[in-house]
C-alpha positions in Angstrom: 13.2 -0.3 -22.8 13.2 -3.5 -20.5 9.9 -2.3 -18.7 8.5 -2.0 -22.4 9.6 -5.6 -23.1 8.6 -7.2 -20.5 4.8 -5.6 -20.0 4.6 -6.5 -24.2 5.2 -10.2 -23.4 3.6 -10.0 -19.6 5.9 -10.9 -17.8 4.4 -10.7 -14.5 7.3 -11.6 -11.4 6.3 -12.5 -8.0 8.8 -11.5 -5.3 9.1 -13.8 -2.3 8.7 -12.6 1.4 11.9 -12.5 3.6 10.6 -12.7 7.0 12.4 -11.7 9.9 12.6 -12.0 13.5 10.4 -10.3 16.0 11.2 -7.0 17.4 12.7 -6.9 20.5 11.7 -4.5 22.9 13.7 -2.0 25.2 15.1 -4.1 28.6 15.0 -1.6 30.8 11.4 -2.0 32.6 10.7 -0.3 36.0 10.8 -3.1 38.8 7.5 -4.7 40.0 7.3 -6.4 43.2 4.6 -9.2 43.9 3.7 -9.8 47.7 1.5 -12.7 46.7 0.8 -15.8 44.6 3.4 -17.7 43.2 6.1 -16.7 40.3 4.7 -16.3 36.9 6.5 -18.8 35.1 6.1 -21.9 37.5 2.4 -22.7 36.9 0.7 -24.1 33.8 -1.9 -21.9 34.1 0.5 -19.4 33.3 2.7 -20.8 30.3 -0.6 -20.9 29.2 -1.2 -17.3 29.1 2.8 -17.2 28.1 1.5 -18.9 24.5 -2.1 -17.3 24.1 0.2 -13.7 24.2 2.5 -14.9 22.0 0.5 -15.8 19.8 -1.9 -13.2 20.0 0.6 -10.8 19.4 3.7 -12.2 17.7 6.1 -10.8 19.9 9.3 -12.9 21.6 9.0 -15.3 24.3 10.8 -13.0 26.7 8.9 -9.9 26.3 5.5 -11.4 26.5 6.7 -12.9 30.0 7.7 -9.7 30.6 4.7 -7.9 29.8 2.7 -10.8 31.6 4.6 -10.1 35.2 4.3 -6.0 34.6 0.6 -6.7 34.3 0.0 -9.7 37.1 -0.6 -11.8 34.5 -3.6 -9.8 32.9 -3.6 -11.1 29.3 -5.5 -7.9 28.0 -3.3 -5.5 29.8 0.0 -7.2 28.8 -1.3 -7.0 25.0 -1.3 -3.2 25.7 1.6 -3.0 27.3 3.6 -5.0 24.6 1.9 -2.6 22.0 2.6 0.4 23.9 6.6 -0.2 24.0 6.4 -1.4 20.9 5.3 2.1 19.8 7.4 3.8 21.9 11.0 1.9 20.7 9.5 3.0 17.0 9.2 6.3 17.3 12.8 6.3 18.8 14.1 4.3 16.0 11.6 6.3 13.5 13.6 9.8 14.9 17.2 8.3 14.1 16.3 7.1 10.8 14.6 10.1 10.0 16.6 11.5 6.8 17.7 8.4 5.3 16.9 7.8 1.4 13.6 5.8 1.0 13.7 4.9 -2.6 12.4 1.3 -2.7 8.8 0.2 -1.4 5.6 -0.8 -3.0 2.6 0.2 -4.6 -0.9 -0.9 -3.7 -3.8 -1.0 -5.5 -7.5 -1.9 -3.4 -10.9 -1.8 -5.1 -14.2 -2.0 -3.6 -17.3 -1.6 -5.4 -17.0 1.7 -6.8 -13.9 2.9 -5.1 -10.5 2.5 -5.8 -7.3 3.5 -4.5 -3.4 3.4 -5.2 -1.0 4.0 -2.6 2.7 4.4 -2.6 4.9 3.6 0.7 8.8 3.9 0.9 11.7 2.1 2.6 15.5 2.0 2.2 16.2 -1.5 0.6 14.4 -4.0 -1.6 14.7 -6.8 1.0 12.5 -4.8 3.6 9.6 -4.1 0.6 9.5 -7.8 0.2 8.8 -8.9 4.6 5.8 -9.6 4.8 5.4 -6.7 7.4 6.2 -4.1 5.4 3.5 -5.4 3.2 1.1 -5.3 6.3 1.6 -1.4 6.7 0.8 -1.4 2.7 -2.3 -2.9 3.1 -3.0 -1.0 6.3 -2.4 2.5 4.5 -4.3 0.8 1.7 -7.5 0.5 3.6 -6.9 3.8 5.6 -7.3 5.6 2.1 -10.1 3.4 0.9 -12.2 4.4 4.2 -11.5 8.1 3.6 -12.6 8.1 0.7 -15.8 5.8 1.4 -16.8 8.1 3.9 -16.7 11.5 1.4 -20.5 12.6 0.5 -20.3 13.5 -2.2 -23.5 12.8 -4.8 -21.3 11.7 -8.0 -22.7 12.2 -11.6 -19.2 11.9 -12.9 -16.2 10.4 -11.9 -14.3 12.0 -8.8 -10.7 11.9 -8.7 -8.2 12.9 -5.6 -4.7 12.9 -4.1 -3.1 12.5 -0.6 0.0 13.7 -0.2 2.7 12.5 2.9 1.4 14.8 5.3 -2.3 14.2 4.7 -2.2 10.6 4.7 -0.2 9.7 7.7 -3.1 11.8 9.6 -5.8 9.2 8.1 -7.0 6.5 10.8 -5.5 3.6 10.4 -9.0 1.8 10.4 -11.7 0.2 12.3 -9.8 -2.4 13.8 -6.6 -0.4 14.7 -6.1 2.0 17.2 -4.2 5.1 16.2 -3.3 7.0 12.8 -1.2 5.3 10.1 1.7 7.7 11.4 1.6 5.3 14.0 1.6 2.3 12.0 4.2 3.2 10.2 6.5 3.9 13.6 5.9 0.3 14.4 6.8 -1.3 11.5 10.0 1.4 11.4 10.5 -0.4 14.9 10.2 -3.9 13.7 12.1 -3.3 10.6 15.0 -1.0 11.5 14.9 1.1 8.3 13.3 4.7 7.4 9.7 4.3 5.8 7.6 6.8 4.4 3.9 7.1 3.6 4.5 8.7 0.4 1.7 9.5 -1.6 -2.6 8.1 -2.4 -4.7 8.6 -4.6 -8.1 7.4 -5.0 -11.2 7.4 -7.8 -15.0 7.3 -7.2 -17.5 6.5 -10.3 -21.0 6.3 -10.8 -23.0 3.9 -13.1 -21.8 5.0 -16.4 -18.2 4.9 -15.5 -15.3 1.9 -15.5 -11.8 2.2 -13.5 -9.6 -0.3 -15.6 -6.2 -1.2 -12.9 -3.1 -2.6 -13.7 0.2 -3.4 -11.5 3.5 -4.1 -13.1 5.5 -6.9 -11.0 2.1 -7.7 -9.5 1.9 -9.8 -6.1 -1.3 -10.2 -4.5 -0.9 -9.6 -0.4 -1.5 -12.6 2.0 -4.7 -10.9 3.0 -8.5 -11.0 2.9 -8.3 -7.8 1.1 -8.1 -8.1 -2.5 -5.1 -5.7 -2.5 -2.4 -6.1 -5.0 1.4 -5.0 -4.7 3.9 -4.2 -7.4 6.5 -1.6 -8.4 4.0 0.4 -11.2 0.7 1.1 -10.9 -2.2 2.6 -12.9 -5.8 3.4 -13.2 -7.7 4.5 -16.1 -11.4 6.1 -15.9 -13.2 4.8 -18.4 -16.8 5.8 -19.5 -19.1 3.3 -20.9 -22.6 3.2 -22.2 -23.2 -0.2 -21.2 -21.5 -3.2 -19.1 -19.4 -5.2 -21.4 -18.4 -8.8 -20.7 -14.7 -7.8 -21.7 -13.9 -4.5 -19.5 -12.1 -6.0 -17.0 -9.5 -7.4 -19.4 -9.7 -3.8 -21.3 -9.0 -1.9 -17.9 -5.9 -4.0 -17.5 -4.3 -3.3 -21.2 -5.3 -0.2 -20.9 -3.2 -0.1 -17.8 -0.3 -1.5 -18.9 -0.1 0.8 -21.5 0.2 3.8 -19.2 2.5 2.1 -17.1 4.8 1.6 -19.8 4.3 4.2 -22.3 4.4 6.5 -19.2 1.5 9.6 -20.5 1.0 13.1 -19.4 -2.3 13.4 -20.7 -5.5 11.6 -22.2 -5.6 14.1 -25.5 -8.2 12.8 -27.9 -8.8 10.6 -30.9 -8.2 13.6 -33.5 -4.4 14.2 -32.5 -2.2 13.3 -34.7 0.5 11.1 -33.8 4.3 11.8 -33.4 5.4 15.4 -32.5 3.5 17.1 -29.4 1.5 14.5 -29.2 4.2 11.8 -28.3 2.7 12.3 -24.8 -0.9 12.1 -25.4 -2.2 8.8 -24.5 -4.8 8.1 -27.5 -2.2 9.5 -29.9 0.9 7.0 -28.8 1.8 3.6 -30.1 0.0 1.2 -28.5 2.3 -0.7 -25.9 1.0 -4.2 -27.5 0.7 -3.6 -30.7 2.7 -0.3 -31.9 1.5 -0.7 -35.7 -1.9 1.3 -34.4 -2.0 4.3 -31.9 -4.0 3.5 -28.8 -7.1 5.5 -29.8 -7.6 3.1 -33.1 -7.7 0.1 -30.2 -9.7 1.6 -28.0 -12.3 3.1 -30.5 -13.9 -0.2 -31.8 -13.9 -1.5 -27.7 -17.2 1.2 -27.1 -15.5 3.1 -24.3 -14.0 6.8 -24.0 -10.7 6.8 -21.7 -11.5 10.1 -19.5 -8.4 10.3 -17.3 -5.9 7.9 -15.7 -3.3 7.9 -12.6 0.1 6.4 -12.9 1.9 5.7 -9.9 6.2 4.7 -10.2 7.7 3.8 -7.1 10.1 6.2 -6.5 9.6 8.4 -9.0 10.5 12.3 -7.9 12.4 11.1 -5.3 15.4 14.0 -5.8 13.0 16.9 -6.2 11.5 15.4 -3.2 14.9 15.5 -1.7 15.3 19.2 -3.0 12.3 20.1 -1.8 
């Protein structure tokens, strides 16, 4: 009943970031021996280089020197190196974590132009969810699922609707401006982090002209990004179709959002069911979440749209049958 309160009265809370320190690397480095040129750290030419790496990269003072003498003081190679035992210490700490519960996290919702997707990734504690780097691996799984889908031909004349689940989506690239998969993302901010993550779950909806995806995200918190993705605990989309572009579907989309987050549907069902009964989990046939005097088919009739199908995302949600599984 408090989620139904407090989407009724839109109550929307913004969750602060809880930064924390950068990751420190593994010590033990091979030895490197310089016959020439003076040490690394005595010029200003290099304390220069020291800076431009750290802040290129975000990575301690002590391992970008490091990285800096295994690599002569070549800036672009010492980035590599840096990322390169960065990825390695994840996937260490990434196999001793694996196993441990993952039932906090975020979801995040992205739309661009006629795509959208909603994305759901795991950690062990609310304080990690709210770093601003497990927020970065949101967004980065985000856009991952967003370019898959772009890149689908397929020649829509209706709305197209799909799923990703773990396995699938931690194969996606992570995008054009990251090297790797988003399995490998995800080891690095396990790395950084020091809890068990999990790429849980995407789905994502194409339309054509004809076609509106309303979005909603309970708890909602937009990401300190370019992107215009948003992160909360709930999420929906509902598929709309429309016969013509109306000033108010934006603010339509987002009710009729909030009312499958909170009234929580298994189906769409249609204007002619009756309510109560059966039918208690038939989207047009419940209460509406705002206004519980008229079901949400009587609000939505007079609006000039036909709700078509809708996603609902919990974070969390199945997490023991995963567990059986």
């Amino acid at each position: 009943m408090s989620l139904l309160r407090s989407l009724r009265f839109c109550l929307v809370a913004r969750a602060g970031t809880c930064p924390v320190g950068p990751l420190q690397l593994q010590s033990s480095q091979p030895r490197h021996t310089f016959h020439t040129g003076p040490r690394l750290a005595s010029s200003a030419s290099s304390k220069e280089l020291l800076l431009k790496l750290r802040r290129k990269t975000g990575y301690s003072f002590v391992n970008c020197k490091k990285a800096l003498e295994a690599c002569s003081g070549d800036l672009k190679q010492a980035e590599s190196w840096l990322h390169k035992q960065a990825q390695k210490e994840g996937w260490s700490r990434a196999a001793k974590l694996h196993g441990r519960k993952t039932k906090e996290g975020l979801i995040g919702l992205l739309q661009e132009g006629n795509t959208t997707v909603l994305v759901e990734v795991n950690c062990e504690t609310d304080f990690v969810s709210r770093n601003i780097k497990f927020q970065q691996l949101v967004q980065q799984v985000a856009l991952g699922t967003l370019l898959h889908c772009q890149n689908l031909k397929d020649q829509l004349s209706t709305y197209s609707k799909g799923f990703l689940n773990s396995s699938e989506l931690s194969e996606l690239p992570a995008g054009p401006e990251t090297e790797g998969s988003l399995k490998d993302q995800l080891a690095l901010a396990i790395g950084k982090l020091g809890e068990n993550m999990t790429l849980k779950r995407a789905a994502w909806v194409k339309v054509p002209a004809g076609f509106y995806v309303g979005s909603y995200v309970h708890g909602a918190m937009h990401s300190p990004s370019p992107h215009n993705l948003v992160l909360g605990k709930y999420g929906a989309l509902v598929i709309c179709e429309t016969s013509e572009r109306r000033a108010n579907l934006e603010d339509l989309g987002r009710r009729l959002g909030q009312h499958v987050v909170g009234m929580a549907p298994l189906s769409v069902g249609s204007l002619d069911d009756e309510p109560g009964g059966e039918a208690e989990t038939k989207m047009l046939s419940q209460p509406y979440l705002l206004d519980p005097s008229i079901t949400l088919g009587q609000y939505v009739q007079p609006q000039g749209v036909s709700v078509v199908d809708f996603v609902r995302f919990e974070c969390g949600e199945g997490e023991e049958a995963a567990e059986a599984e």
